[in-house]
matplotlib code that plots the C-alpha trace (Angstrom):
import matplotlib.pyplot as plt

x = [18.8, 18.2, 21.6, 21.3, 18.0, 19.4, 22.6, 20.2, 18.0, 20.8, 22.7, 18.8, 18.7, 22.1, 20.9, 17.8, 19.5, 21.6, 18.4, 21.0, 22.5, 19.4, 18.5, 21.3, 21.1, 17.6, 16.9, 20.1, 20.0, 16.5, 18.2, 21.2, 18.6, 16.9, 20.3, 21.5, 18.9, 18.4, 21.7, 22.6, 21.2, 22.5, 19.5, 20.5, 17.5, 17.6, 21.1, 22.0, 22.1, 23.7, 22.7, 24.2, 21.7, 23.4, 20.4, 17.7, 15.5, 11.9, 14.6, 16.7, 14.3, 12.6, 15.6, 16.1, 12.4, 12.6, 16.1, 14.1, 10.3, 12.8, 12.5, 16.4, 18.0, 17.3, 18.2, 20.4, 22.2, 21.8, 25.5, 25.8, 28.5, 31.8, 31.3, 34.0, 31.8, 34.6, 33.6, 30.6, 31.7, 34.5, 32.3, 30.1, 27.1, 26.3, 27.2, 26.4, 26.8, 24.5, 25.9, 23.9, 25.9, 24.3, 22.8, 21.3, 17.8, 18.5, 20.7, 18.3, 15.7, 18.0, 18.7, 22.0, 23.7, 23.7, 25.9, 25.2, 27.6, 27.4, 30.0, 30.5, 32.0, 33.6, 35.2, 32.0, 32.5, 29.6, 27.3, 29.4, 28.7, 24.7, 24.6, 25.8, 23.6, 20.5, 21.9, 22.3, 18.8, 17.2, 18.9, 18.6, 14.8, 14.7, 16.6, 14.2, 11.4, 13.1, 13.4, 9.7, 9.0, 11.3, 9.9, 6.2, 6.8, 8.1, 5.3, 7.4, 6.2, 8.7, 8.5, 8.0, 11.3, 12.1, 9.4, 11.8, 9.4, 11.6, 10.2, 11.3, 10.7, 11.0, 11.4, 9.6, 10.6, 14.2, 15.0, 17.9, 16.6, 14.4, 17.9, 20.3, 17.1, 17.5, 21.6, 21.6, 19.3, 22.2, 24.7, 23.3, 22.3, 25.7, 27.2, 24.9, 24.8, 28.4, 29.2, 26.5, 27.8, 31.6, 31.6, 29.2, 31.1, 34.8, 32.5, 32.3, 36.0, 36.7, 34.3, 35.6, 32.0, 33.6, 35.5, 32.4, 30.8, 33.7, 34.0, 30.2, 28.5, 28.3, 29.3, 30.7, 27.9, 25.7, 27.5, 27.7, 24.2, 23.1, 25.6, 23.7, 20.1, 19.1, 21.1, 19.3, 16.2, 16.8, 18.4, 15.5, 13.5, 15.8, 14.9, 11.8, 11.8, 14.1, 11.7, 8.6, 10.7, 12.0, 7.9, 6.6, 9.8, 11.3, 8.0, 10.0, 8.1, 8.5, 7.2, 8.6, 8.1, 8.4, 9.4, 12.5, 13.1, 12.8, 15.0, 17.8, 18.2, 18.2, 21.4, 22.6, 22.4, 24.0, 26.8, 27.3, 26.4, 29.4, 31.6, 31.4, 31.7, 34.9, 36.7, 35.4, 37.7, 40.8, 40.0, 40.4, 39.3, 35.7, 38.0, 40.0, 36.8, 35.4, 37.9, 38.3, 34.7, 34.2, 37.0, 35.6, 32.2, 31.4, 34.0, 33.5, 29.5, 29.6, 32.6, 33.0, 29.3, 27.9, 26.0, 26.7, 29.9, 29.2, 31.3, 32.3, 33.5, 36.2, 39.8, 40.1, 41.8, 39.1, 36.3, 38.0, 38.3, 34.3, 33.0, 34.5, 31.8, 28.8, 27.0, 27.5, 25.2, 22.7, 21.8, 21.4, 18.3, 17.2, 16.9, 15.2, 12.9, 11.9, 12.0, 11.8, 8.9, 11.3, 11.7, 15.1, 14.8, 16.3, 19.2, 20.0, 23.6, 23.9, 21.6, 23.9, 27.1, 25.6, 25.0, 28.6, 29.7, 27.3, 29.0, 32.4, 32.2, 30.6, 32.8, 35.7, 34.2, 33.2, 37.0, 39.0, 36.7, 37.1, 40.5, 40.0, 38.8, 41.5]
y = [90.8, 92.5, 92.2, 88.4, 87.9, 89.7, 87.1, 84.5, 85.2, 85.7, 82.2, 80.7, 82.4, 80.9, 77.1, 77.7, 78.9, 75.8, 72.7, 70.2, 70.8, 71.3, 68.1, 66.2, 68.1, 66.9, 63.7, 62.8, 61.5, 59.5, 58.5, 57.0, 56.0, 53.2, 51.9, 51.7, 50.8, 48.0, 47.2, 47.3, 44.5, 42.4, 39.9, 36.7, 34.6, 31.5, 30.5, 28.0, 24.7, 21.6, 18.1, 15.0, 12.8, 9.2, 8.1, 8.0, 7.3, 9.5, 11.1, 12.0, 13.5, 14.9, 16.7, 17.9, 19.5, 21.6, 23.6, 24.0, 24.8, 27.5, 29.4, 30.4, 27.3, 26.7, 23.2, 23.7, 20.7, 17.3, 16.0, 12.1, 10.0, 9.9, 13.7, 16.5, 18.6, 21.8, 22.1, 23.1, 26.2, 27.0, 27.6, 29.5, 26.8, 26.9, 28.2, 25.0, 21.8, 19.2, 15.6, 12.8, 9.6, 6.1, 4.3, 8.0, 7.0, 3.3, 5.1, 7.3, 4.3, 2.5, 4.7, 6.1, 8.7, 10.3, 12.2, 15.1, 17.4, 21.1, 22.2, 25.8, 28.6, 30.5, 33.3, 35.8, 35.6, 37.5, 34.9, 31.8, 32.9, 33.7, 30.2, 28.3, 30.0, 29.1, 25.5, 24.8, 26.4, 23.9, 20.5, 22.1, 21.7, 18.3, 17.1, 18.2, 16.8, 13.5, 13.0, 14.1, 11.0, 8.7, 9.6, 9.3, 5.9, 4.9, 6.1, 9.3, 12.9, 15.5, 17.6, 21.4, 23.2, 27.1, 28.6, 30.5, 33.7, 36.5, 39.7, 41.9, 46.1, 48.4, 46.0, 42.8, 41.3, 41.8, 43.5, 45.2, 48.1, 49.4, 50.1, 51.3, 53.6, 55.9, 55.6, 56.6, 59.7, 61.3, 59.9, 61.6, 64.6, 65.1, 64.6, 66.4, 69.5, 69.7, 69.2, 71.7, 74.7, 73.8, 73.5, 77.0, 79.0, 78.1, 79.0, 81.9, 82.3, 80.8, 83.0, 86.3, 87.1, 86.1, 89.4, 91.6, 89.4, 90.7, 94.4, 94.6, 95.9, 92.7, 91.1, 87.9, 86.1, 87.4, 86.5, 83.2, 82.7, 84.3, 81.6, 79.1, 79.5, 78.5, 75.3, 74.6, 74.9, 72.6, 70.0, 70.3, 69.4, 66.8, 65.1, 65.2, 63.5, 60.3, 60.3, 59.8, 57.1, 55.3, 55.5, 54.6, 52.1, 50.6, 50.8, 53.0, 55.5, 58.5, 56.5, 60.2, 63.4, 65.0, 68.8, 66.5, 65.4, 69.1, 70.5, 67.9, 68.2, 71.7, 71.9, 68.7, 70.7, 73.9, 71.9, 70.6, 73.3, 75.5, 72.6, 73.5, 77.1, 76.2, 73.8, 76.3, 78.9, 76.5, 75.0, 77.1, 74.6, 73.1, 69.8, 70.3, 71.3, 68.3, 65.6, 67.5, 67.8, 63.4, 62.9, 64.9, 64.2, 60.8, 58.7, 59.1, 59.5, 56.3, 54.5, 55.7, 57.2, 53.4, 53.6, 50.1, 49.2, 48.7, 51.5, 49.1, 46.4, 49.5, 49.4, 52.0, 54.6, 54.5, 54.8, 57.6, 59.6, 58.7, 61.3, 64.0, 63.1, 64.5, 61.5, 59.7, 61.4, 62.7, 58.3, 57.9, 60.9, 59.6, 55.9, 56.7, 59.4, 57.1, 53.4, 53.9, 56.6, 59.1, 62.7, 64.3, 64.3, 61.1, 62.3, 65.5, 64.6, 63.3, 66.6, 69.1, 67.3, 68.4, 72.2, 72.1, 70.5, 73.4, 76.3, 75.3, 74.7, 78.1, 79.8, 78.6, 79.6, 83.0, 83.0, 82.2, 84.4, 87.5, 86.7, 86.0, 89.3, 91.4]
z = [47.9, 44.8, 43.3, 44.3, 42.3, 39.5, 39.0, 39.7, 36.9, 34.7, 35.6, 35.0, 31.7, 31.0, 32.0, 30.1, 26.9, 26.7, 27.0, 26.7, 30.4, 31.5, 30.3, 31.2, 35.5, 35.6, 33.1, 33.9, 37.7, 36.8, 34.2, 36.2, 39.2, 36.5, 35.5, 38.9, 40.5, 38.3, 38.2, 41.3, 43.1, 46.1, 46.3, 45.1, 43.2, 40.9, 41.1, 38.6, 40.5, 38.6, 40.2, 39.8, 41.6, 41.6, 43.8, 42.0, 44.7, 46.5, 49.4, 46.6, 44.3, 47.4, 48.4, 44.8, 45.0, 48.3, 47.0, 43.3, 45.8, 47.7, 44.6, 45.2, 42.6, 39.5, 38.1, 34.8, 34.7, 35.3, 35.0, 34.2, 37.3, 35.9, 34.1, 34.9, 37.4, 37.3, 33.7, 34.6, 36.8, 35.1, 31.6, 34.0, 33.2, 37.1, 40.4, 42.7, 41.9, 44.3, 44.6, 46.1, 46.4, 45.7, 48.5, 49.8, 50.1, 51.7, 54.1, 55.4, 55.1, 57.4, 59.9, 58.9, 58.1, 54.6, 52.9, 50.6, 48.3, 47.7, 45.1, 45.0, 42.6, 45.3, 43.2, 44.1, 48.2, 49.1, 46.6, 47.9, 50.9, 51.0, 48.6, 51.5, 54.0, 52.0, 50.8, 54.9, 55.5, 53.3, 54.6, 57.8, 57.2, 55.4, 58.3, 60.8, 58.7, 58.8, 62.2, 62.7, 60.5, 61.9, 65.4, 64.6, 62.9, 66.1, 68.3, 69.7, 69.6, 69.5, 72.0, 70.8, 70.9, 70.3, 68.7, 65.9, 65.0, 63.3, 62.2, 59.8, 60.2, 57.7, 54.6, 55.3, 51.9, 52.2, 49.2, 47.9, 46.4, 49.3, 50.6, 47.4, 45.9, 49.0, 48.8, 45.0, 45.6, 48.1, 45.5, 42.6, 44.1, 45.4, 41.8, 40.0, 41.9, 42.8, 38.9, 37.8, 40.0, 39.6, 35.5, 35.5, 37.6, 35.3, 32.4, 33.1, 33.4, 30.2, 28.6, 30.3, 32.1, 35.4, 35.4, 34.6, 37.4, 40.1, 38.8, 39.8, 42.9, 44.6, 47.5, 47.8, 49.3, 47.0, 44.2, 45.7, 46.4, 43.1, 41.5, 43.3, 44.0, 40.3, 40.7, 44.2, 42.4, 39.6, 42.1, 44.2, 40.9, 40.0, 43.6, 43.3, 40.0, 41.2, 44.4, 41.5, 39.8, 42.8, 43.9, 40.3, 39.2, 42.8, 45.3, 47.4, 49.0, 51.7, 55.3, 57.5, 57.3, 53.7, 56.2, 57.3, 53.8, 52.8, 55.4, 55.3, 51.5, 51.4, 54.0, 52.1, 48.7, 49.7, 51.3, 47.7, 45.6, 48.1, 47.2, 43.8, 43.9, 46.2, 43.3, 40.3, 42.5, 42.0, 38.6, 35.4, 33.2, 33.0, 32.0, 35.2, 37.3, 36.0, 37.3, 40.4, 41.0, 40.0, 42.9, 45.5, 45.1, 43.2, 44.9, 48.3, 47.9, 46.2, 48.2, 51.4, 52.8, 53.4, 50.1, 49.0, 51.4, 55.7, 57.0, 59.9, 57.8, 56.4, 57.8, 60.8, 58.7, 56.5, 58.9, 60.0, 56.7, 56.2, 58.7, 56.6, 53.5, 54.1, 51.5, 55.2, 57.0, 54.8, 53.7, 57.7, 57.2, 54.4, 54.8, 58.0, 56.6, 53.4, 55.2, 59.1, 58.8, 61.2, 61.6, 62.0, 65.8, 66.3, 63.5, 65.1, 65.2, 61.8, 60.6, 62.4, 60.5, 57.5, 58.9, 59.4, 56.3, 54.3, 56.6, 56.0, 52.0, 51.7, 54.3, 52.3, 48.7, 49.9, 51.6, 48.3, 45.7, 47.5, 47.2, 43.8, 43.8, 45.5]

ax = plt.figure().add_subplot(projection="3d")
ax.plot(x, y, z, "-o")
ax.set_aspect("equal")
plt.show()
């Protein structure tokens, strides 16, 4: 182990020498954890609601009031009968357009039927489609307060129905973020460490060291884990860090076991830190290293490990190529660890993915740079 400690401190003095990558592998992912998780975000609030209310009547204001009261719409517009309504979408003035006809109030005064309008911009599918859901939620509820009225004029009580009661675990308030904070850290943590070790390792080919490195009395694996300890440290820094900001910035804290946390990183890490080691033995190039490093680790931790996109709703060939990125399992741990409050008993099988994942990438790295070496 002494030979080990010795590259190790030599890569640290390296990463220290040079502030700005040390900089950019720790400031960096809190950096990209504000922007993202800021900018990523799938709740959909104050939609700009347009209403052309041809009524004018207490029903029609009244219906007007409980979609503004929802806190979801936001009146923009009030469009005069006879005005081009598609102008209003098209120059992105609002999203939903409400139309209530004349004779809406007498109608419902009288008995009968009336008819209500919901024009939609239907080029987001995923808004459209939430819009709608909340749209028929609300005249869902003025309906049912309606005839509650009509049948207590009458002298009828309704009889009680199902008593609706849902419950939400784990994130009562339904927000985005409490999800997307726990997929960024495996993202970012995945890039950055993947990145790091990759683009160090080439450096040191470029600048002629590497071949001092192999000419020394080392083994392979402890060149390897010399190469990487440093990095697992400062990845293990950088964690912690997005964990403070995703606590201080998004309310998300650890509800599990912070051991599990611990544990599952630290396989999760060296999977990714091997990973690197294993393209800097094909690559070069630091350029090279880096594009290679940006497809295998960024895309699929950010398209294909369930981070933002449902895994089931993937075509089949799809799902299939998923279970070989290890971003896959390591979001089951930690959305379980940080929301659910878990250990990594009930994730045993996701956890022991990653063991694999770490043993392979290193098998193969240590495989190709004693090659390397012969």
């Amino acid at each position: 182990m002494r030979r080990t400690w010795a590259v190790a401190r030599k890569e640290l003095r390296q990463v220290v020498r040079d502030p700005l990558s040390l900089i950019m592998l720790i400031g960096l992912p809190a950096f990209m954890l504000v922007l993202y998780g800021y900018a990523l975000n799938f709740d959909v609030r104050h939609i700009a609601l347009a209403v052309q209310d041809r009524d004018h009547s207490v029903a029609s204001r009244d219906l007007i009031a409980a979609f503004v009261n929802s806190t979801y719409f936001d009146v923009v517009a009030t469009p005069a009968p006879g005005q081009d309504l598609e102008v209003l979408t098209e120059r992105l003035q609002a999203k939903a357009i409400l139309v209530i006809p004349e004779d809406f109030g007498a109608d419902l005064g009288a008995g009968r039927a009336a008819s209500v309008q919901l024009l939609l911009d239907g080029a987001d599918a995923t808004t459209a489609t939430t819009i709608l859901g909340y749209a028929g939620g609300l005249v869902a509820q003025a309906n049912e307060r309606l005839l509650r009225g009509s049948l207590s004029r009458m002298g009828i009580t309704l009889e009680p129905g199902i008593a609706y009661e849902p419950r939400v675990w784990y994130n009562p308030e339904l927000e985005s973020t409490q999800f997307l904070v726990p997929g960024l850290i495996g993202f970012l943590l995945m890039l950055t460490a993947v990145l790091a070790t990759a683009l160090s390792v080439v450096r040191e080919k470029e600048r002629g060291t590497m071949e001092q490195l192999r000419v020394a009395p080392l083994r392979t694996w402890e060149l390897i884990l010399g190469k990487t300890l440093p990095y697992l440290a400062i990845s293990y820094l950088a964690a912690i860090i997005i964990l403070v900001a995703a606590r201080l910035l998004f309310d998300v804290q650890v509800e599990g076991s912070s051991l599990a946390l611990f544990v599952a990183t630290l396989v999760y890490l060296f999977g990714a830190l091997g990973l690197g080691v294993l393209i800097s033995t094909i690559a070069d190039t630091q350029a090279l290293a880096f594009q290679i490093s940006l497809i295998s680790s960024m895309l699929p931790a950010l398209l294909l490990s369930g981070f933002i996109f449902q895994i089931r709703s993937m075509p089949l060939f799809l799902q299939a190529i998923t279970y070989l990125v290890p971003a896959r399992y390591y979001l089951v741990i930690l959305r379980g660890v940080i929301l659910k409050g878990t250990t990594l008993e009930p994730y045993w099988d996701q956890f022991l993915a990653l063991v694999v994942f770490a043993v392979v990438m290193v098998t193969l790295a240590s495989v190709r740079l004693a090659r390397k070496e012969q």
